[in-house]
N, C-alpha and C positions, 0 to 999 in steps of 0.2 A: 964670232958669229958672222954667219956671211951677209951683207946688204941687201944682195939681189934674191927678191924672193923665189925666183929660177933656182938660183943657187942653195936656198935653205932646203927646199924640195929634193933637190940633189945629194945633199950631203943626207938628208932623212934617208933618202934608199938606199943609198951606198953605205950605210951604218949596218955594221956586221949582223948586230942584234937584231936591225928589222929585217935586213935577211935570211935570217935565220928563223924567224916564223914567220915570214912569208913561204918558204922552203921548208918548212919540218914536215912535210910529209911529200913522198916521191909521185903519190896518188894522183896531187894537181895538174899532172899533165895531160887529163882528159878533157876536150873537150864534149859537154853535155847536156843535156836538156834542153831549153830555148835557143840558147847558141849552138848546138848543132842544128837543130830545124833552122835558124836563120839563113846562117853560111850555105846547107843546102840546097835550100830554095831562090838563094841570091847570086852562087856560085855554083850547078849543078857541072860545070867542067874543071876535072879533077887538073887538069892540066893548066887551067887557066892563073897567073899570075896574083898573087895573093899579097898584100902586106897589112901587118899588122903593124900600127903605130903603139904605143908603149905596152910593148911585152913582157915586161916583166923578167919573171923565171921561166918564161914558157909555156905556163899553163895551154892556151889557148891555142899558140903556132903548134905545141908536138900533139896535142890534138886531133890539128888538121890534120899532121902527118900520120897520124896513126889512122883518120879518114881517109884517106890516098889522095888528099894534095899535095904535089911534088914540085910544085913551082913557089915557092913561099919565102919572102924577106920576113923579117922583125926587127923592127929598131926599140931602142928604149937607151936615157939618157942617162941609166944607174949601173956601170958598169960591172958593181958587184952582179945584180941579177941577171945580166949579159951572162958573166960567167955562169951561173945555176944554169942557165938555158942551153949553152953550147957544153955542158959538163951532162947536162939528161939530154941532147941530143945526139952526143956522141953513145953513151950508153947504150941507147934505142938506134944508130945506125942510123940517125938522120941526117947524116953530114951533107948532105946539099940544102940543108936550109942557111940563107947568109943574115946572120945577126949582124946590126948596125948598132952601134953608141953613134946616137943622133937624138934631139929635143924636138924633131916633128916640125918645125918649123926653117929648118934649113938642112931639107933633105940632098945626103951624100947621091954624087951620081955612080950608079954601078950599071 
């Protein structure tokens, strides 16, 4: 069992199982209801630089991209759901979004 509660947290998402209903349905990649009214009225330029700090599977970032934001990072520090997200963004032809494995606190520079 890992010490660092960083670590216990990590190994929880990166565990097949909760990946796997995290991700049982292809559907969660919309972004809707309150979250899209937010991001619109906080980002009205489609072009403007976006990052999503723990993304998950993508729900939220393919989303945006399905909004027409085209400027868009996503980190998250559970590598399994990295892959869900770069595996439904390649699907959807969003390959210019850059997914990052990063914990939000010691952002890579791109």
């Amino acid at each position: 069992m890992p010490k660092n509660p960083l670590d216990t947290v990590r190994a929880d998402f990166n565990d097949i199982a909760a990946v796997a209903v995290l991700c049982a349905s292809r559907a969660f990649s919309r972004a809707v209801g309150s979250e899209r009214l937010l991001i619109e009225r906080c980002s009205p330029t489609k072009s403007a630089p976006l990052l999503e700090a723990g993304c998950g599977a993508g729900r939220v970032t393919l989303g945006l991209w399905h909004l027409g934001y085209s400027n868009l990072t996503a980190i998250d520090f559970a590598e399994e759901l990295l892959e869900q997200a770069r595996s439904l963004a390649a699907e959807r032809a969003a390959t210019a979004i850059r997914f990052l494995c990063s914990d939000g606190t010691a952002l890579p520079e791109w």
